[in-house]
Every structure is written in C-alpha cells, then in structure tokens.
DRENDO-1510 file (C-alpha; in Angstrom, 1 decimal, always signed):
<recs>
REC; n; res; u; v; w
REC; 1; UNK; +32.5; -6.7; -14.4 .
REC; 2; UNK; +31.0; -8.4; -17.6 .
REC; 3; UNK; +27.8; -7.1; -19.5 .
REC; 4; UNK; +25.8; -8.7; -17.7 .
REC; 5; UNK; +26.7; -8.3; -13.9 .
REC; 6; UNK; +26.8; -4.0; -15.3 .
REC; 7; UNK; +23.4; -4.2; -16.9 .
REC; 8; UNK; +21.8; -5.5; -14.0 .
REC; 9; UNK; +23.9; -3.4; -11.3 .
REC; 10; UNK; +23.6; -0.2; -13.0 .
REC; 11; UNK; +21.1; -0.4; -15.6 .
REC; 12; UNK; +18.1; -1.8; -13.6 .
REC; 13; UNK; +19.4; +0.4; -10.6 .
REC; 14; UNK; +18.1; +3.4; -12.7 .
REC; 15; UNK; +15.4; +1.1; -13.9 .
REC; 16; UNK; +13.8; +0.9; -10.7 .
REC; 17; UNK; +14.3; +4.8; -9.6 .
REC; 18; UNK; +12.7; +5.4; -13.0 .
REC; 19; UNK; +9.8; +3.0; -12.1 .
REC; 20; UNK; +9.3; +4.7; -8.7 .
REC; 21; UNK; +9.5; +8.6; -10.4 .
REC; 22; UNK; +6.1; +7.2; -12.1 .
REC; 23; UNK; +4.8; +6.1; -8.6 .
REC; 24; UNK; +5.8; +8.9; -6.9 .
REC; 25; UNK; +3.6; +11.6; -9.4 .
REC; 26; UNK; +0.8; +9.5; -10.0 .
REC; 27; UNK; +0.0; +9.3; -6.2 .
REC; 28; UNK; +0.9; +13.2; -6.0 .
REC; 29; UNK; -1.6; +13.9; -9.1 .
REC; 30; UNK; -4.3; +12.0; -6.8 .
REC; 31; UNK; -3.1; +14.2; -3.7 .
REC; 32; UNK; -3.5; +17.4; -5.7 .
REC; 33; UNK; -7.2; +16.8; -7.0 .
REC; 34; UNK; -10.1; +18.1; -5.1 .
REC; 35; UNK; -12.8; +15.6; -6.9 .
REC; 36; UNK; -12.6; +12.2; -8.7 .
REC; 37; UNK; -14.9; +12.8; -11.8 .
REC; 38; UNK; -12.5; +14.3; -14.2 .
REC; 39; UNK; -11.3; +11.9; -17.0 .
REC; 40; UNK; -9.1; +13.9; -17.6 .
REC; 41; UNK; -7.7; +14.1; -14.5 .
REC; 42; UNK; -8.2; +10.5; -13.5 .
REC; 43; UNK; -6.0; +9.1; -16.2 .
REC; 44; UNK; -2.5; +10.2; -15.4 .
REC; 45; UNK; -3.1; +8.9; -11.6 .
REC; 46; UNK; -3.5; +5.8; -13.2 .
REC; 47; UNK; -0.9; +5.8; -16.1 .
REC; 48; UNK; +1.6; +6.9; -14.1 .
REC; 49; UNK; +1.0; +4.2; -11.8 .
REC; 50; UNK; +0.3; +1.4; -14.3 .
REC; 51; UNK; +4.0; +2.3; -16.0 .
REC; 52; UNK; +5.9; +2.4; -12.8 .
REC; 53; UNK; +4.5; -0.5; -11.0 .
REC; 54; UNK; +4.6; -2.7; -14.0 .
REC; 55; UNK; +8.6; -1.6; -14.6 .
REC; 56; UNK; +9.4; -1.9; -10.9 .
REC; 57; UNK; +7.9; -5.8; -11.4 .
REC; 58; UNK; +10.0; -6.2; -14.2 .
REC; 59; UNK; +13.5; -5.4; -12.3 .
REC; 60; UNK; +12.1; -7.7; -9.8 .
REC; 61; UNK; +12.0; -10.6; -12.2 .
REC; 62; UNK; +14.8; -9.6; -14.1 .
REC; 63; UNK; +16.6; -10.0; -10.7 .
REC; 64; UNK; +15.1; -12.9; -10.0 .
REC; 65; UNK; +15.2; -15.2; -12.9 .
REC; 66; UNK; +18.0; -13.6; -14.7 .
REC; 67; UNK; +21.3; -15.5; -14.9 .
REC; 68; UNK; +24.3; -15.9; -17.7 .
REC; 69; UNK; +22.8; -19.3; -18.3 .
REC; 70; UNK; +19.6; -18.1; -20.0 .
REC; 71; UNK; +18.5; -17.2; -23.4 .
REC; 72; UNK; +18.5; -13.3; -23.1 .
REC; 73; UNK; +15.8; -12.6; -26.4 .
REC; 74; UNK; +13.6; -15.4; -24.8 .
REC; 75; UNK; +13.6; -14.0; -21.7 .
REC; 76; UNK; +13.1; -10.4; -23.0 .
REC; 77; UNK; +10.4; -11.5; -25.2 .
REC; 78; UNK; +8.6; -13.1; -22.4 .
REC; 79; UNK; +8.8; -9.5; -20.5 .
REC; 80; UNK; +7.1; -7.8; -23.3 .
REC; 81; UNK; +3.6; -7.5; -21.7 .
REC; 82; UNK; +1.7; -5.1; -19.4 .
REC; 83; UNK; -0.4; -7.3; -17.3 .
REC; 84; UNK; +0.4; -6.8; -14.0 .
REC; 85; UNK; -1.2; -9.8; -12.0 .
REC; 86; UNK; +0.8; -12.1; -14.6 .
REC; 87; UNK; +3.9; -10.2; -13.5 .
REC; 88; UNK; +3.3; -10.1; -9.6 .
REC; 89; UNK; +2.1; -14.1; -9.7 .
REC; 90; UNK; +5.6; -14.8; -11.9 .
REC; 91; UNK; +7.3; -13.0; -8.6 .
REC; 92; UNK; +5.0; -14.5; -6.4 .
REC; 93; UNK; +5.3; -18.1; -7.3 .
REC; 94; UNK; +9.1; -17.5; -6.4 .
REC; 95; UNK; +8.8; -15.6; -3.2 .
REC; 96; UNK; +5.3; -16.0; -2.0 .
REC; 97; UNK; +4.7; -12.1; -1.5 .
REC; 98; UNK; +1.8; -12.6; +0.7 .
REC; 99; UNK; -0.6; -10.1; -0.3 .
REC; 100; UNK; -4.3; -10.1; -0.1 .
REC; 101; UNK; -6.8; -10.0; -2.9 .
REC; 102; UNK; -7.4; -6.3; -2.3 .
REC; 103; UNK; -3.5; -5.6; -3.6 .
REC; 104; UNK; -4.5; -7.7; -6.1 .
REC; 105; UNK; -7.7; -5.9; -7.2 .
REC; 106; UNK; -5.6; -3.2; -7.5 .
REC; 107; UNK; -3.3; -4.1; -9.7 .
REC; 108; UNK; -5.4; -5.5; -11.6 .
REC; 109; UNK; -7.7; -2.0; -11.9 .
REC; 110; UNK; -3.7; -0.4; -13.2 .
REC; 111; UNK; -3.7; -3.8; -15.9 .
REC; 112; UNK; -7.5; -3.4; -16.8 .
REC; 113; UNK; -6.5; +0.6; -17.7 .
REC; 114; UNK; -3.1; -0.3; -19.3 .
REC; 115; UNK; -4.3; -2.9; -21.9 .
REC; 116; UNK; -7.9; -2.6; -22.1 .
REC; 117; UNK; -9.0; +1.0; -21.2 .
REC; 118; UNK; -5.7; +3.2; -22.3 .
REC; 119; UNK; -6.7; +4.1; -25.6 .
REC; 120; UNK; -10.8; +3.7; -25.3 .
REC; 121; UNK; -10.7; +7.6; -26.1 .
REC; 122; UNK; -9.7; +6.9; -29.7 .
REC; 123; UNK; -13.1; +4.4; -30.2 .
REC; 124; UNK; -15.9; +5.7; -30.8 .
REC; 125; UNK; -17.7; +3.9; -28.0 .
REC; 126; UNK; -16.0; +4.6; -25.3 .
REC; 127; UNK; -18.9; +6.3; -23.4 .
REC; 128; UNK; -20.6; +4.7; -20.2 .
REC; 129; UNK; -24.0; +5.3; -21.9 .
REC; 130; UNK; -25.3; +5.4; -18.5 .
REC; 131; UNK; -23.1; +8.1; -16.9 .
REC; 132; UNK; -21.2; +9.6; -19.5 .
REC; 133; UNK; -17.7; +8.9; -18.1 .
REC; 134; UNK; -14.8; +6.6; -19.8 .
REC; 135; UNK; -14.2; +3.2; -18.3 .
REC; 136; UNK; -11.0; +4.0; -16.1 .
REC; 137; UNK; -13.0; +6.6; -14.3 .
REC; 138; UNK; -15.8; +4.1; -13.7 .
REC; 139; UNK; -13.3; +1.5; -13.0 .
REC; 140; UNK; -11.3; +3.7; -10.6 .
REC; 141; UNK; -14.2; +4.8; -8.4 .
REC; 142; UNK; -15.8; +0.9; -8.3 .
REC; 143; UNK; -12.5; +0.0; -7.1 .
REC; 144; UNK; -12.9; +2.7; -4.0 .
REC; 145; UNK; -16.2; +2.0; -3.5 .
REC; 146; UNK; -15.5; -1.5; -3.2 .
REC; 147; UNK; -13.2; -0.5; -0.6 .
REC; 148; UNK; -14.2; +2.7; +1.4 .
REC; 149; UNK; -17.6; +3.9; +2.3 .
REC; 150; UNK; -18.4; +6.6; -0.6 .
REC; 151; UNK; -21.0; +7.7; -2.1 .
REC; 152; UNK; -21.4; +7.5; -6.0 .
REC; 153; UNK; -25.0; +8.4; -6.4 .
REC; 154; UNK; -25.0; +11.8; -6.7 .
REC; 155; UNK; -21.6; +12.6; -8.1 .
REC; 156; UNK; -22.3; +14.3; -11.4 .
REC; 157; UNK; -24.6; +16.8; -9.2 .
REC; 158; UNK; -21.9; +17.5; -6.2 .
REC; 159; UNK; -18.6; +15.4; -7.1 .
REC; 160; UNK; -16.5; +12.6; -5.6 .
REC; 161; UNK; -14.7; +14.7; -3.5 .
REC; 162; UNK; -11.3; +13.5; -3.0 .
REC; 163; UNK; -10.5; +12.4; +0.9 .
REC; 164; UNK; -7.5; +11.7; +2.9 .
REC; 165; UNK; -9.1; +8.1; +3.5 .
REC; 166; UNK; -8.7; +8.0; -0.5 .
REC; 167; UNK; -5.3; +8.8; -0.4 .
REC; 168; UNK; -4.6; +6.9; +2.1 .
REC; 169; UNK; -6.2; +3.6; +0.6 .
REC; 170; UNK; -4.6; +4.3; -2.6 .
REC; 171; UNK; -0.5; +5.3; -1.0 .
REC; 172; UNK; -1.0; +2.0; +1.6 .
REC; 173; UNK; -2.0; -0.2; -0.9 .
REC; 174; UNK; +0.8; +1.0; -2.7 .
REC; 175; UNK; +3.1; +0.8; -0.2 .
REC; 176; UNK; +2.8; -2.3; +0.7 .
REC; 177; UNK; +3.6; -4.0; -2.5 .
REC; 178; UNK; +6.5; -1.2; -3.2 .
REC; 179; UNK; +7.7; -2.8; +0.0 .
REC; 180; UNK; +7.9; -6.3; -0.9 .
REC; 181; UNK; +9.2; -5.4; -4.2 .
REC; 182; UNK; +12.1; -3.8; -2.5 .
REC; 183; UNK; +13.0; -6.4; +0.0 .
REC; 184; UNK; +13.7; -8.3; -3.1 .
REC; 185; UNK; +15.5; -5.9; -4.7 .
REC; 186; UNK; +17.5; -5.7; -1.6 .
REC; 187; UNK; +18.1; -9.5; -0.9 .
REC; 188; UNK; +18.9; -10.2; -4.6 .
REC; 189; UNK; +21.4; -7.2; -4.7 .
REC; 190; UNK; +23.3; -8.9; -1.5 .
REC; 191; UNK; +22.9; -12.6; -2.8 .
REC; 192; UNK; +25.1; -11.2; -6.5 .
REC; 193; UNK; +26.8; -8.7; -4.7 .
REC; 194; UNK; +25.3; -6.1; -6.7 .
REC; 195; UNK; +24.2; -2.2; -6.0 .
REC; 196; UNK; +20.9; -2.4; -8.0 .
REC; 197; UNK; +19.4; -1.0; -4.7 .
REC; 198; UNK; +20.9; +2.5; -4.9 .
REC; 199; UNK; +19.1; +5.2; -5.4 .
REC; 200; UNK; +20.9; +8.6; -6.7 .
REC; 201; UNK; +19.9; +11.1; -3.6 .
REC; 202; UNK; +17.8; +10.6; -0.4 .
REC; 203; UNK; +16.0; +13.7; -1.3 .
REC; 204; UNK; +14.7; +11.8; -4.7 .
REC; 205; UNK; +10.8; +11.0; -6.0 .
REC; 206; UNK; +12.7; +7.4; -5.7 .
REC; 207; UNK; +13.5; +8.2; -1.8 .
REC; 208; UNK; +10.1; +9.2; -1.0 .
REC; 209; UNK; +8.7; +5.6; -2.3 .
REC; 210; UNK; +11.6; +3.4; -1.0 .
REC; 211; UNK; +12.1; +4.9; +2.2 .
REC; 212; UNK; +8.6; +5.4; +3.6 .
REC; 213; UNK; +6.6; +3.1; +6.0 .
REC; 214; UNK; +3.5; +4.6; +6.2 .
REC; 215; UNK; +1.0; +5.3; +3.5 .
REC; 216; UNK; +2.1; +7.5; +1.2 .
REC; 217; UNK; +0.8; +10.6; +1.2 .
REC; 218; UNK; +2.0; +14.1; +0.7 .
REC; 219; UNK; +0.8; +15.5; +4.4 .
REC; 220; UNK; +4.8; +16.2; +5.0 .
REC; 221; UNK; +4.9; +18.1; +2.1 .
REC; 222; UNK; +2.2; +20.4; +2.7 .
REC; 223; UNK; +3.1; +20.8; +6.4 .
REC; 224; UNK; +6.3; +21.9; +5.6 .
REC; 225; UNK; +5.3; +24.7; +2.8 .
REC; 226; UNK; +2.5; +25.7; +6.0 .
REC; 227; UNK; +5.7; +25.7; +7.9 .
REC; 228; UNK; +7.9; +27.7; +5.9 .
REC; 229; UNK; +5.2; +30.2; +5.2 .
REC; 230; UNK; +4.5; +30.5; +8.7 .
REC; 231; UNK; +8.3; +31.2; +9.1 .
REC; 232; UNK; +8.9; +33.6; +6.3 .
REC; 233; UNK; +5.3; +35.8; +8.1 .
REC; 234; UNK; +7.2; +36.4; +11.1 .
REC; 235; UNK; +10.7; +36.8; +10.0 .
REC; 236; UNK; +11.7; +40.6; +10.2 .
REC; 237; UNK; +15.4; +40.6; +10.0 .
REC; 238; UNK; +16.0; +38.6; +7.0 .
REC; 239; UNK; +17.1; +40.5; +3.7 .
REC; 240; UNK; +14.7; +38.5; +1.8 .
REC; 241; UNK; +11.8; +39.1; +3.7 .
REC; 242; UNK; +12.9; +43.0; +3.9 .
REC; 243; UNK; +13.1; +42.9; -0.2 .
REC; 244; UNK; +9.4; +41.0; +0.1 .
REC; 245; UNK; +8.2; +43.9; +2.4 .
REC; 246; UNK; +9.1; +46.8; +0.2 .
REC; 247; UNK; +6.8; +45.3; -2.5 .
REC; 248; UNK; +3.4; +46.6; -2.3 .
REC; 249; UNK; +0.8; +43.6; -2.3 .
REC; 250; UNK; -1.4; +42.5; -5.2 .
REC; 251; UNK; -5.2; +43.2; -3.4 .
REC; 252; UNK; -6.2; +39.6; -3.3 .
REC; 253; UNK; -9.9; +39.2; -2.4 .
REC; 254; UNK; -9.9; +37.5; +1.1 .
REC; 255; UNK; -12.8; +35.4; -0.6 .
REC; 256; UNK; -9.9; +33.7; -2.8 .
REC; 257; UNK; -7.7; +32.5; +0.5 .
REC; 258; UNK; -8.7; +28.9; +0.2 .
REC; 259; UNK; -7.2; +28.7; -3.4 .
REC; 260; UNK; -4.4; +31.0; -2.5 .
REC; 261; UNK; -3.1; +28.1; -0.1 .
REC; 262; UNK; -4.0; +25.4; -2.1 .
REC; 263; UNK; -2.0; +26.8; -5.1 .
REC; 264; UNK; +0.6; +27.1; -3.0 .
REC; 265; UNK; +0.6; +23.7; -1.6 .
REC; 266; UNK; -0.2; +22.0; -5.2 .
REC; 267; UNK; +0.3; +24.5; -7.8 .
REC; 268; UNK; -2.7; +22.4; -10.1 .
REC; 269; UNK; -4.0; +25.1; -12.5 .
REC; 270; UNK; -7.7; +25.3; -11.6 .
REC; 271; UNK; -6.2; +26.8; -7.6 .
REC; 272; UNK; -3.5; +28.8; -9.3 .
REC; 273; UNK; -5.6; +30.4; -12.2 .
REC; 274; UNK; -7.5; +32.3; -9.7 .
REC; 275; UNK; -4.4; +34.3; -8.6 .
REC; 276; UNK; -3.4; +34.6; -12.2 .
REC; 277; UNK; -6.2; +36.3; -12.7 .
REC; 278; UNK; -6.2; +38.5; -9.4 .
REC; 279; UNK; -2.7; +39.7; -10.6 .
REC; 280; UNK; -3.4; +40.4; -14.0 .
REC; 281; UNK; -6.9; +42.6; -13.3 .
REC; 282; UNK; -4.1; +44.3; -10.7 .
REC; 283; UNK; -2.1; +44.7; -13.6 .
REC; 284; UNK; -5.0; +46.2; -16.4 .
REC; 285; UNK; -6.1; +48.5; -13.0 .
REC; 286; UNK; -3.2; +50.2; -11.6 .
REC; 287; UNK; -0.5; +49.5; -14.9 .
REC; 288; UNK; +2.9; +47.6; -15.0 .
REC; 289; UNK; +5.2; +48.6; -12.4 .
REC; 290; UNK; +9.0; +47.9; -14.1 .
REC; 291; UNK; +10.6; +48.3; -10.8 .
REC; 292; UNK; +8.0; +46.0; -9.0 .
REC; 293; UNK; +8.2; +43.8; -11.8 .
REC; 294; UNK; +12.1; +43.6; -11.6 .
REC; 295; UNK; +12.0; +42.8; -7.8 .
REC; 296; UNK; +9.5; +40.0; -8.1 .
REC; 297; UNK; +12.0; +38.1; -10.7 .
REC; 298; UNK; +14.7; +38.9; -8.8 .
REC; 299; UNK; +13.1; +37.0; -5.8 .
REC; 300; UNK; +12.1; +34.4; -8.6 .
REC; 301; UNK; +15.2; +33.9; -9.8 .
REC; 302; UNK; +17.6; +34.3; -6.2 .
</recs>
C-alpha cells in the first residue's frame, strides 16, 4: 500500500468518523435545549455542525478528485476554505446530489456562521440593535421560521421553545445530505478498493449518523433511559437495586420531578442544578453520612 492509497484508506476513514462526532453533538446540544434564545447555547449547535459537515465534504472531494496524478499542495490549498455551498456545488457538479434549495439554505445558514458570524462576539457591534441577540441566533431562528410555523414575536417575553418539529427539521435536513455524502463515500471506497467507509464500532456517535434513516433525533435515547428506569423501579431481586434500597432517599420536592427526568435524560446544567442543590440543602440539614456517601460512589463507580 503506498502513501497515498493509506492516507486516503485510513486517514480519511477517521476523517469522516471525526466529521460525524461533530454532527452527532451539535444535533444532541439542540435535543437537550428547552428554548432557542440563548446565544450561548445556540452557538455550539451550530459550530459543531458547521465543522463536521464542512470536514465530511472535504473527504468527499478528497475521494472524489484525489488521484497520484495531481499536484497534492494545489489541491490542499484549494481545500483551505469553510464555505460550505462552494464545497457541496464542487461535489455536486460531479455527482449531481439532487437536493433542494432548503438543504441548501441550510448549509449556507452553517457557512454564514462559520466565516461571517463566528467571531462577531469579539466586535464591538455585534448586537441586533433591534433585539439584542448576535447574528447566528437571529440567523438560526429566520432559517426555522422560514421553514416551520413559529412564532418569533414574543420570544424575549416567553421563549422559542424548542419542539420536536424543530428537531426534526434540523436531524432530516441533516440526514439527508449525510446520506448522500455517504453513498459516495461508499461507491468511491468500492471503485479503489479502499475501507474509508469503516467506522470503529456500531455503537459510535459516527454509527448513530451513518446508520440512521430517519431524522435524527435522540427519541431512542430517551426512551431507553425511560425504559431502564422503569426496569431498575420494579426490579427487587437484583443486588444492585437491593444496595439502591438500603440507601435512604434525598427528600426531593415532587415540585422538581419534571427536571428530575430531564436531567436524567440530558444531564444540561440548568435541569441538573436543581438536584444539586436539593442534595446539598439535604446535606447542610441532616449532615454527611460517610457510610451513605461510600455507598453512592460505590454504585458510581461499579
């Protein structure tokens, strides 16, 4: 195997599991936020996103225009840009990918952030003087309007409160051009008889974006931790769960039940700080218990 034929079987192989890792937690930072108005929340959704869909374009060319024939700094130098429509229409001249404009509206919303919006923080003018939000927010939630019936009148009053018709705009759209992406990936790798396609486990972030058909979304997920609670309720043989039952319970307001689940399902801060603090008024009332204290990180650390 010569440099070449190694670079691009292994080296873009964990190229494009890299590029889907980014995918994979910017659409589960957009699953795990209750409202759209945060900058701060909004701009890792979109980072994350911008960086792996822009590197899972460039194994795509690389595959694609690539040969032993070719200068290798021109061809690199020509990669060294982070607008994603010029990528997807270099790929799409090629192998007519046979998307509609709304794919490209959105990739163009992840290029817009990536080279004009990224770093609008560090200016002094980076304020909407009208609403008082960075660009890439106001961006982000023109780009759903555009596309799905919500409301943005009101939203410094009550929110954009995040939706499953959000999510599931968002995880189709990607989808579908993860999906093309990878049937060229796939009919390169067999046309050079390389394994750029493999991915390191079928239970990877990479697996989860590769694999799926539907919209992504992270309903599975959250099912199955409903699941497995639901299980470990009614289990009364186990060790475990014997261990669990020994341990006298933290007195959790029933009021806080909403954010108890949801910091189980997502473990975001704002969900999980309520606990925190639930445990640690527990802890100032009643004083540390050593023993309790030991059994919890034993079951911690099992």
């Amino acid at each position: 195997m010569n440099p070449s034929e190694f670079w691009q079987n292994f080296k873009l192989g964990q190229e494009q599991e890299i590029a889907a890792g980014f995918i994979y937690d910017g659409l589960r930072q957009l699953h795990e936020l209750e409202n759209l108005n945060s900058n701060t929340e909004i701009f890792p959704i979109l980072y994350n996103l911008a960086i792996g869909f822009e590197r899972l374009l460039k194994v795509v060319i690389n595959l694609i225009e690539f040969d032993e024939s070719i200068d290798e700094v021109k061809f690199q130098k020509k990669l060294k840009i982070h607008k994603h429509l010029n990528l997807f229409n270099r790929i799409n001249i090629i192998k007519d990918l046979d998307l509609t404009d709304k794919h490209k509206d959105f990739l163009k919303l992840l290029s817009d952030f990536y080279n004009l919006q990224r770093y609008d923080r560090l200016t002094f003018d980076y304020f909407d003087s009208t609403k008082g939000s960075s660009k890439d927010v106001e961006s982000f939630l023109n780009f759903l309007k555009k596309n799905i019936d919500i409301d943005l009148t009101h939203r410094d009053l009550m929110g954009v409160r995040n939706s499953l018709e959000i999510k599931i705009l968002i995880g189709g759209l990607t989808r579908d051009i993860v999906k093309k992406m990878r049937e060229i990936i796939l009919e390169q790798s067999g046309s050079k008889n390389i394994y750029t396609y493999e991915i390191s486990s079928s239970s990877s972030k990479a697996a989860k974006i590769f694999y799926g058909d539907e919209p992504y979304t992270f309903n599975i997920e959250d099912r199955a931790i409903i699941e497995l609670i639901i299980y470990l309720v009614n289990l009364s043989e186990e060790d475990t769960i014997e261990l669990i039952r020994e341990i006298d319970p933290v007195d959790f307001d029933d009021a806080l039940m909403s954010n108890t689940i949801k910091a189980i399902l997502y473990k975001n801060p704002r969900n999980m700080q309520s606990i925190i603090d639930a445990i640690e008024f527990n802890d100032d009332e009643s004083g540390k218990n050593k023993d309790r204290d030991e059994q919890i990180d034993y079951l911690i650390n099992m």
